[in-house]
N, C-alpha and C positions, 0 to 999 in steps of 0.2 A: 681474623676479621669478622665482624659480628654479622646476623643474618640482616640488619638494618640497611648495608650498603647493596647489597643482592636487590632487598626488596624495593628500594629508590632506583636503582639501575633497571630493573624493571619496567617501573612506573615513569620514568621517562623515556626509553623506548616507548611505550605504547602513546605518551603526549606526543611524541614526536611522532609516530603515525598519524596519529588524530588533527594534527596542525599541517600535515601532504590535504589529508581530506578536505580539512578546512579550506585550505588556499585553491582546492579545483572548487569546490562548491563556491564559493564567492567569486571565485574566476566566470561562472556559468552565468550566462545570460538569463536563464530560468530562473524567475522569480515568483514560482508558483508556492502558496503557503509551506505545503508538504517540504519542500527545498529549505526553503527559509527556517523551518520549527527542525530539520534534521540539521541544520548548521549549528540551531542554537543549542539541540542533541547533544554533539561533539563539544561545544567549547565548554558545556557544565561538566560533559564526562574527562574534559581535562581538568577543570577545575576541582573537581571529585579526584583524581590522581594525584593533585598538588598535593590535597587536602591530607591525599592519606601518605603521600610523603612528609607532610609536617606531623604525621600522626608517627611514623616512624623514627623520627628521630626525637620527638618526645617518648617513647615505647622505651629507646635502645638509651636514655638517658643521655644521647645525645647534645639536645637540649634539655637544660633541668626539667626533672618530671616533678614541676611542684599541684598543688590541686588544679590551681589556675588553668597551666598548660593541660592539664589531660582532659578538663572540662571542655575548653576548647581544641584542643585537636579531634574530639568526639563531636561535637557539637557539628561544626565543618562537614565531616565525613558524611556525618544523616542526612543532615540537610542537600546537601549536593547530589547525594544516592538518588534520595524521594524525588527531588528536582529533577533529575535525569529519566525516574520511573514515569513521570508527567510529562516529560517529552516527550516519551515514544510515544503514550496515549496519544496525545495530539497528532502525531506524523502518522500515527498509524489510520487515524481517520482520517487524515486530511490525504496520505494516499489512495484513500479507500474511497475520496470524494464525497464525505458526507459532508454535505452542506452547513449543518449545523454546526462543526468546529470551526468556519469560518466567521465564526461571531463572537468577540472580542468577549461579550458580558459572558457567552456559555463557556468559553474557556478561562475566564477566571471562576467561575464558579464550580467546573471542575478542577480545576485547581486549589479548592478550599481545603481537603486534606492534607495539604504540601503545606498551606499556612498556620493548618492546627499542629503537622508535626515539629513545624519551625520553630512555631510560638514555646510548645513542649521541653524543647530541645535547649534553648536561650535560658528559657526561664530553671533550667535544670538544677542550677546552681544555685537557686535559692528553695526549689520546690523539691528534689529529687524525683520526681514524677517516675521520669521514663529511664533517667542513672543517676549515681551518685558518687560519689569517692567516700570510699569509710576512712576509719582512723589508723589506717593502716595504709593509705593512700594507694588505693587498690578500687578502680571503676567495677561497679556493681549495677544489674539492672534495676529497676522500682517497679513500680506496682503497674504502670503500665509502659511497661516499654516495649508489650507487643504491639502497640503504635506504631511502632518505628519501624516494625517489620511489616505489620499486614499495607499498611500505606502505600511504601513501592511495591510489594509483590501483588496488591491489590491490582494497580494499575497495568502490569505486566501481564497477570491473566485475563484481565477483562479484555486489554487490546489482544491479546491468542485464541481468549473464546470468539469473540466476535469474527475474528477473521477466517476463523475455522469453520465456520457458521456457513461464512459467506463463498468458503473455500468448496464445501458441499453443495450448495444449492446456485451458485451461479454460471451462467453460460459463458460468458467471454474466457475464450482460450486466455488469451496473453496476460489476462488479470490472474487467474487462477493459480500464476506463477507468484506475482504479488500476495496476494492472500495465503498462500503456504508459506510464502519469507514469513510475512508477519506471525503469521501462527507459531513457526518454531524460533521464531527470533529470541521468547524467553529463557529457551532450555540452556544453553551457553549458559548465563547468567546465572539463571538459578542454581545449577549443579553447580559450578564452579563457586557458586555465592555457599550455598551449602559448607560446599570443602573448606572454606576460607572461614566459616564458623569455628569450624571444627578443628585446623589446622590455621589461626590466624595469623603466622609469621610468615606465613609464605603464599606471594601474590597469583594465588589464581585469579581470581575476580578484575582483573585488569586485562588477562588475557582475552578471558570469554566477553568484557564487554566491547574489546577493541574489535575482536574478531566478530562479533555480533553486528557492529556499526558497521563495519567494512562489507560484512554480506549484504547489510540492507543496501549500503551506497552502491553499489556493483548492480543489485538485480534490481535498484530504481532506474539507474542508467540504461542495464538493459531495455529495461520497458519503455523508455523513452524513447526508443529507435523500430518496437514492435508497435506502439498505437497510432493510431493517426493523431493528431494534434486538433487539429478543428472537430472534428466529429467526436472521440474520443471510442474508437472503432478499432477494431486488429486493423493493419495494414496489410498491405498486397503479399507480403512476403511471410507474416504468421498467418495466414489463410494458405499460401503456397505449402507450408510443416503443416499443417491440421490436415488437408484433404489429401496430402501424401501417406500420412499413415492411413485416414480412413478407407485410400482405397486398397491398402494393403489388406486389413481385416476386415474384414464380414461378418456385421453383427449379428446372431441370430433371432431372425423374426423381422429383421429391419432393412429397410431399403436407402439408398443414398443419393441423394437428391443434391441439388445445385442449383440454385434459384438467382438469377442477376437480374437486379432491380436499377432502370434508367431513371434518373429524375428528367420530366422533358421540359424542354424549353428554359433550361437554365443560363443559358447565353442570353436570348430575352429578359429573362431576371437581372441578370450581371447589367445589360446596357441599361435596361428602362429605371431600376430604384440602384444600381450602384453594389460593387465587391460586397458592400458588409451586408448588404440586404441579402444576394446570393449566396454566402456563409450562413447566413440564418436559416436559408431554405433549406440545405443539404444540413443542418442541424437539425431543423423540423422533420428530415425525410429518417433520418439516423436514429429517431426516438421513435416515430412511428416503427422502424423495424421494431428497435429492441424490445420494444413494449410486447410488439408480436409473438417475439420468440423468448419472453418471458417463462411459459408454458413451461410446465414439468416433467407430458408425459413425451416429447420430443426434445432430443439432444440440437442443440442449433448452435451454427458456430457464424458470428457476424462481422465482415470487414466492407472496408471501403478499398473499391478495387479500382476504383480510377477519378480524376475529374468530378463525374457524376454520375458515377456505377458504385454501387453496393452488391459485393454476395452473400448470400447467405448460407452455408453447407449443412444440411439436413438432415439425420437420421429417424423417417419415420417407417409409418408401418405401409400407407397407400399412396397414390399419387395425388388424389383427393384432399388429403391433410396439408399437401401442398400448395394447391387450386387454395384449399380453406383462410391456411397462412399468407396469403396474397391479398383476399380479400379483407383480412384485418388489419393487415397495412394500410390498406388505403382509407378503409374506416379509420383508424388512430390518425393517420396524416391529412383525412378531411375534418375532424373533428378539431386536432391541434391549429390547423388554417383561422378553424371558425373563433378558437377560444384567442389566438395570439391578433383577431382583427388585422388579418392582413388585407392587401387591395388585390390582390392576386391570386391564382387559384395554383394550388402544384399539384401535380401529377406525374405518375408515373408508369411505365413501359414493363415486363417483366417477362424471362424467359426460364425456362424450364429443362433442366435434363435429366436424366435418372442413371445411372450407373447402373451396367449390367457387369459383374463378376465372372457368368459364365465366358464372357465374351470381352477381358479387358483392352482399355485403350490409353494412351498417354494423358498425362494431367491437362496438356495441351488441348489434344480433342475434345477431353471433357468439358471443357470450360467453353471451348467454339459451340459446341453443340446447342447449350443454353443461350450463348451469343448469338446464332444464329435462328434456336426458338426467339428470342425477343427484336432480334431484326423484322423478322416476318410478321409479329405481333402488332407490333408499329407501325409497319404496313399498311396491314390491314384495320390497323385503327380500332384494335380490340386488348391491346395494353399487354 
C-alpha cells in the first residue's frame, strides 16, 4: 500500500476535527471578530488539507501526474498555507483587541502579501517565478520561491513577536494567558513545517496545525469565562487564583495591597439616563483604573468584583504608592467624564488593606478588611 493512503487518512482525520470546531464555533452566540476570523482559520486550514490531499494523489500518480496536475496541486497548497498564515495575524490581533484590525481597508492591506503570493503562484505556469516543472516533469523551485516561504512564516512571527511583547509588559492576569497561547502558537507549525520539508511524504504539518487551532480554541474559551464581558476586566474568580498565590509568597522589598474601588451612585445612573448609559459609566470607571495601573514600577492585578466594585491587588513598596494610585483614578475618570461630555459626574468610594505576612489571615478577611476601610470611607464622605 503506498504512503499516499497513510497521508489522506491522516489529513481527513485532522478535517474531521476541524469540522467538531467548526460546528461549536458557529453554534456560539459570540460574534465577536476574533471568533469570526478564527472560524474562517479552520475552514481554509481544511481547505489547505483537501488541497494537500489532491496534492497526494497526484505525488503517488494516483491521478496522472501530468504538468497541469502538479502545477496545480502546488499552487492550491501555497495559497491556502499563506491564507491560513493571514488568519492567524488577524485573530491574533483581534484577540489582542487591537482596534485597528477591526477595519476592513487595514485588513486587506495587510493582506496584500497573500495577493502578491497568489498572484505569483497562478501565474507559475507561464512565468516559473516561484516553481516550475522541467522536462523531466519534476516541480523545481524559481528564482523566487522564497516568497512563498517568507509570506506565511512572515506572518506567523510577527503575530509571536507581538504577542510576546505584550506577554512581557502587560498587567492583566487572565490575558497574559492569551498572549503566551499566541506567542507559542507558531512553534507546532513551524517544527513540524520544517520536518515536512525535509521528510515530505509524511504528514506532520497537519498534525501540529490541528493541534495548534485546537490549543488556541480551548484557551480562547477559557478566557471567555475568566474576563468580565462589559468592562473587559479579570472576574471575581481570576482575581480569587492571583491573590491566592500572592498571599502565599512574599515578594522581597514589596508589600501587598488590596485596594476596592465603589463607583457611587450607580443605581441613580441606571434609573435617571437608562442600563446602557450605566454600562458606560462602569466602562469609564474600568479604564480610569487600567490606565492607572499601567505603571511598570508596580505589579497590579485588575478585576471587577461585583455590580459596581472593582479591585485592584497591589504589589508595592509603601502604603503611600497606594493613597498615590487612588488619586490617579480619579484624575483619569474625571478627566474621561470631561472628554466623553457626560451630564453626570461619577465618582468613587475606595478602601484599602495591606496584607501582613507575619501575621496571616484568610482570603476572606483580607478582602472584608478593605470592605470595610471603604464602608467607613463613605461614611465619612472622604471616598
Amino acid at each position: 500500500m503506498s504512503y499516499a493512503f497513510y497521508y489522506i487518512q491522516a489529513h481527513i482525520a485532522c478535517i474531521c476535527l476541524l469540522c467538531i470546531i467548526m460546528l461549536k464555533i458557529r453554534k456560539s452566540i459570540n460574534k465577536e471578530l476574533s471568533l469570526v476570523c478564527l472560524g474562517n482559520l479552520v475552514v481554509i486550514l481544511a481547505l489547505y488539507f483537501v488541497a494537500e490531499i489532491f496534492w497526494a494523489l497526484v505525488d503517488s500518480n494516483t491521478i496522472e501526474s501530468t504538468r497541469s496536475m502538479l502545477y496545480l496541486s502546488n499552487i492550491f497548497t501555497y495559497i491556502f498555507i499563506t491564507l491560513a498564515a493571514y488568519y492567524w495575524f488577524v485573530v491574533s490581533e483581534a484577540i489582542q483587541r487591537d482596534k485597528y484590525i477591526e477595519n476592513i481597508t487595514t485588513r486587506r492591506l495587510i493582506g496584500t502579501p497573500v495577493l502578491v503570493s497568489a498572484v505569483l503562484c497562478i501565474t507559475a505556469f507561464r512565468t516559473g517565478l516561484v516553481f516550475y516543472v522541467d522536462e523531466n516533469n519534476v516541480l523545481n523551485g524559481g528564482r523566487f520561491y522564497v516568497v512563498l516561504v517568507i509570506v506565511p512564516f512572515g506572518y506567523l512571527l510577527a503575530a509571536s513577536a507581538k504577542a510576546f511583547h505584550r506577554y512581557l509588559n502587560k498587567d492583566r492576569y487572565a490575558d497574559r494567558g492569551i498572549y503566551f497561547m499566541i506567542g507559542i502558537f507558531p512553534i507546532a507549525p513551524i517544527i513540524l513545517g520544517i520536518l515536512q520539508a525535509m521528510y515530505w511524504r509524511i504528514p506532520f504539518l497537519c498534525y501540529g496545525a490541528t493541534a495548534a487551532v485546537l490549543y488556541v480554541y480551548m484557551t480562547y474559551m477559557e478566557n471567555l469565562v475568566s474576563i468580565d464581558p462589559l468592562t473587559q476586566t479579570n472576574n471575581r474568580n481570576q482575581m480569587y487564583k492571583y491573590l491566592i498565590t500572592k498571599m502565599k509568597h512574599e515578594e522581597p522589598g514589596m508589600s501587598l495591597f488590596l485596594i476596592m474601588v465603589d463607583v457611587n451612585s450607580l443605581r441613580v445612573i441606571n434609573d435617571t439616563y437608562g442600563h446602557a448609559e450605566g454600562d458606560r459609566a462602569l466602562n469609564r470607571v474600568s479604564n480610569a483604573i487600567k490606565e492607572a495601573c499601567q505603571g511598570t514600577r508596580s505589579r497590579m492585578f485588575v478585576s471587577r468584583y461585583g455590580g459596581d466594585e472593582f479591585v485592584i491587588v497591589a504589589e508595592m513598596g509603601y502604603r503611600a504608592e497606594a493613597a498615590w494610585l487612588v488619586d490617579q483614578i480619579r484624575t483619569n475618570l474625571k478627566r474621561a467624564t470631561e472628554v466623553d461630555g457626560a451630564s453626570y459626574d461619577i465618582t468613587v468610594s475606595v478602601g484599602i488593606s495591606q496584607y501582613d505576612y507575619q501575621a496571616p489571615v484568610s482570603i476572606q478577611a483580607f478582602i472584608a478588611r478593605a470592605d470595610s476601610d471603604l464602608y467607613q470611607n463613605k461614611k465619612l464622605n472622604v471616598g
